[in-house]
C-alpha positions in Angstrom: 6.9 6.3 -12.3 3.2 5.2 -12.3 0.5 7.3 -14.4 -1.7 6.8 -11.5 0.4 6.9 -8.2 -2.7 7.8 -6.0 -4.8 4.4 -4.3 -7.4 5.4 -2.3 -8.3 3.2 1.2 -11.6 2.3 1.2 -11.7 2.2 4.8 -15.4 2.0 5.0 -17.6 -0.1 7.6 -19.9 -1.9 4.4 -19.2 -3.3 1.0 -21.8 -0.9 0.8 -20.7 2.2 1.4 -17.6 1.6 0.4 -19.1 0.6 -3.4 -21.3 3.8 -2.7 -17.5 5.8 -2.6 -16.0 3.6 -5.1 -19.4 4.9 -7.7 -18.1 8.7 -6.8 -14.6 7.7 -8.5 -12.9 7.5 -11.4 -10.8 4.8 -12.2 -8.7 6.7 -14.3 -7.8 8.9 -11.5 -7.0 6.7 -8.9 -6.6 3.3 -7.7 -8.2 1.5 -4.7 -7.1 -0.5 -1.2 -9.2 -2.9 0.3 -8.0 -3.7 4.0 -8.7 -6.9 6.2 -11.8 -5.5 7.8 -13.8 -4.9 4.5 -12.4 -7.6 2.8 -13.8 -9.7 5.9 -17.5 -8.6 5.2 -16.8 -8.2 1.3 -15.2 -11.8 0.6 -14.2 -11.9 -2.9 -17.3 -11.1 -4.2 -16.6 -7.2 -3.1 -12.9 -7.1 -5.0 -14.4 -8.7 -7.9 -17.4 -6.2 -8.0 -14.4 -3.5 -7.8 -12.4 -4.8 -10.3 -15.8 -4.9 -12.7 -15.6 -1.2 -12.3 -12.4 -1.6 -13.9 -10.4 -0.8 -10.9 -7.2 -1.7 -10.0 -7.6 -3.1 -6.4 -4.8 -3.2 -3.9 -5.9 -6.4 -1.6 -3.9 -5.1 1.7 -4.5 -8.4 3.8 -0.7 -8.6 5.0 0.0 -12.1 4.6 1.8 -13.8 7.5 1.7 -17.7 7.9 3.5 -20.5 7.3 5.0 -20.5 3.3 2.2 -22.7 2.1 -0.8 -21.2 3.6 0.6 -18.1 2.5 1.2 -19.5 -1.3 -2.0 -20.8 -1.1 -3.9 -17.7 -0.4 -1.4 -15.2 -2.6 -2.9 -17.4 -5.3 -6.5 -17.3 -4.5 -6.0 -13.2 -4.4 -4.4 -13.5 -8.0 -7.1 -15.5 -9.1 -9.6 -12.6 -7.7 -8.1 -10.3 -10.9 -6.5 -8.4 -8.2 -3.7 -5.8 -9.4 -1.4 -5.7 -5.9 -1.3 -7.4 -2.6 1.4 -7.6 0.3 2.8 -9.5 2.4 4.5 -9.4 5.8 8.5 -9.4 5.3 9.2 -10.6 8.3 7.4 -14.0 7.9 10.9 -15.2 6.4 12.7 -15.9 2.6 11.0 -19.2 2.5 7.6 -17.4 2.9 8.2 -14.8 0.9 9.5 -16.8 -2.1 6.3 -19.2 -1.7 4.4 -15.9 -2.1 6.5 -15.0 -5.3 5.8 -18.1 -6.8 2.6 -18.6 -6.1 1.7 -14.8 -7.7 4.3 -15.8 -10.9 2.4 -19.0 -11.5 -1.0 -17.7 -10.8 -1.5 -14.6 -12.9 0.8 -12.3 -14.5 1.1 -8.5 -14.4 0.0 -8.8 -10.3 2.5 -6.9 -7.9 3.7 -8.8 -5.1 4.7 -6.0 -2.6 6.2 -6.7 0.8 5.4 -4.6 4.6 7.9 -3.5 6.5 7.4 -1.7 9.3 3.9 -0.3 10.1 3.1 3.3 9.9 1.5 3.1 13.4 4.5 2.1 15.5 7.4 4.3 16.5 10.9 4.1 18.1 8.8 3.0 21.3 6.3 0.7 19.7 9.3 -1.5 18.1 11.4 -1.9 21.1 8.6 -2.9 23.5 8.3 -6.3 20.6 11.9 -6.4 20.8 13.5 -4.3 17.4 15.8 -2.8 18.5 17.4 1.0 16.5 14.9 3.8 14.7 12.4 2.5 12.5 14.6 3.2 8.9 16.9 0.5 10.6 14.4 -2.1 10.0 12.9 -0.9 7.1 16.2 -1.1 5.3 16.9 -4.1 6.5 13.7 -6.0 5.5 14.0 -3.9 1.8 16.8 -6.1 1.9 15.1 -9.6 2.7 12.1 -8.3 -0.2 14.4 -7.4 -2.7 16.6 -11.0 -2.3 13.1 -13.1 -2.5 12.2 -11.4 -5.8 9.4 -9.3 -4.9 8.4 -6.0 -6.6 9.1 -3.4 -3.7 7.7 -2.1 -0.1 5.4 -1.1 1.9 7.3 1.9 4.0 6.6 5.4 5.5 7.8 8.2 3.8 9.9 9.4 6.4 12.0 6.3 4.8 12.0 6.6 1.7 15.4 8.9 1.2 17.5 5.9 2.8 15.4 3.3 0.7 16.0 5.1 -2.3 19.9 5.0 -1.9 19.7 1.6 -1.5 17.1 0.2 -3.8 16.5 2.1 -6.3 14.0 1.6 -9.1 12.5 -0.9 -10.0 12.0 -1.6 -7.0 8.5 -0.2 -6.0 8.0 2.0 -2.9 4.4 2.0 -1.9 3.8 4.7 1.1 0.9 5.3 3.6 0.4 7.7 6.1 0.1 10.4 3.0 -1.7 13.6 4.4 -2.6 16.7 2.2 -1.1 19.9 2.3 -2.2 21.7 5.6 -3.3 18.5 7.4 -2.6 17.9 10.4 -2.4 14.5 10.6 -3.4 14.2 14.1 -6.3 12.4 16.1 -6.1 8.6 13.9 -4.0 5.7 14.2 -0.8 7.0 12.0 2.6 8.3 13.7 4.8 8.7 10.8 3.2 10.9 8.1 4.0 13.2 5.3 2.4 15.2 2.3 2.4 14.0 -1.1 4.6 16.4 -3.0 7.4 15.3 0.1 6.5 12.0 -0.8 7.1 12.3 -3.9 10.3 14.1 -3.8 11.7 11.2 -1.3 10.9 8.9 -3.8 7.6 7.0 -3.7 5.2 5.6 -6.4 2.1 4.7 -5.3 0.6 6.8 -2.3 -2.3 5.3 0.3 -4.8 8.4 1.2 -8.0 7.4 3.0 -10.1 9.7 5.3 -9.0 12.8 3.2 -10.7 11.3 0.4 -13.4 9.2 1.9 -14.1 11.7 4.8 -14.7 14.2 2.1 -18.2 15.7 0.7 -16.6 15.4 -2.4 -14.4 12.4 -2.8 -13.7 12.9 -6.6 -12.6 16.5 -5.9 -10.5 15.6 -3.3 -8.8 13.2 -5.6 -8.3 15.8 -8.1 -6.7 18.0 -5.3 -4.3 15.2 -4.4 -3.3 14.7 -7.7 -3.0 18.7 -8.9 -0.1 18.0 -5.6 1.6 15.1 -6.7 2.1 16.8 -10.7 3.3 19.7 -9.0 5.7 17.9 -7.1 6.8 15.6 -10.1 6.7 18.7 -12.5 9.8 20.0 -9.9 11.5 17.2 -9.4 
């Protein structure tokens, strides 16, 4: 179980303001996840800049492509000093064990973590593009594909973790967004499937992704402190 299980989204418009957040942070207290639309104004230069900070940056670009352009660009991350980045399971075993090479060869010590299903779809969302069952259906089955291809765990809602857990248990990494505080309501953004962090943490999980409650707050270091008073709770009662 991770010393630091919290990383924080830096879902920010800027490099800017989201270097503005990252200076209001400990990096003792928390990691960070830089998403396709900061990473698209940032470029390398912004991971690198975190990683100076001595951050451990989660680069959350969800590769999908063909196995070399996918090797390719799992390499160039590596090469960033990046500590975790994902790809999408479903882009296939040869894809995925392009993307474990290419991490192995690259640099070691960087987690190569593979998406499932996306916290924004539901039941509804995932027939209307053709899956078929409840969203743990497909979740387990693509733990499945990840854990053949040599990868180092998921990306998963909570709400999965319990059935994950009984099938691929540790080491195999469970990294869960959609993690709302205690007395959230989790209502009014983009995510369907949610949970708190001490449930989180009872189902399983060992890295959680929090973002507005920590960079929508007036004091995003206290915030993290909150969330992580939660999660010692929860592991304290475990």
């Amino acid at each position: 179980m991770s010393d630091r299980p919290l990383i924080v989204a830096l879902d920010h418009p800027s490099p800017e303001s989201a270097l503005e957040l990252a200076a209001a942070l400990d990096p003792q207290t928390c990691r960070l996840k830089v998403a396709n639309t900061l990473f698209v104004r940032g470029g390398p230069a912004f991971v690198e800049a975190l990683a100076a900070r001595r951050f451990d940056v989660f680069l959350d670009l969800k590769f999908h492509d063909i196995p070399v352009q996918v090797a390719g660009a799992c390499r160039s991350a590596a090469d960033m000093g990046v500590w975790m980045m994902n790809v999408h399971v479903s882009g296939g075993t040869p894809m995925l064990e392009a993307a474990r090479g290419a991490v192995s060869s690259a640099r070691s010590g960087v987690l190569l973590i593979g998406v499932t299903i996306l916290t924004s779809l539901d039941d509804a969302d995932l027939a209307r593009v053709g899956v078929q069952g409840p969203p743990e259906m497909a979740v387990l089955r693509l733990a499945g594909v990840a854990a053949e291809a040599g990868l180092d765990g998921v990306v998963c809602s909570a709400e999965e973790l319990t059935a994950l857990r009984s099938r691929h248990p540790s080491p195999c990494l469970c990294v869960t967004p959609g993690i709302r505080p205690s007395g959230t309501p989790g209502v009014g953004d983009d995510q369907k499937r949610v949970m708190t962090p001490a449930a989180a943490i009872r189902a399983g999980a060992d890295y959680l992704v929090v973002g507005r409650p920590v960079t929508g707050a007036s004091d995003p270091q206290a915030a993290v402190a909150s969330l992580n008073s939660e999660i010692a709770r929860a592991r304290a009662a475990a």
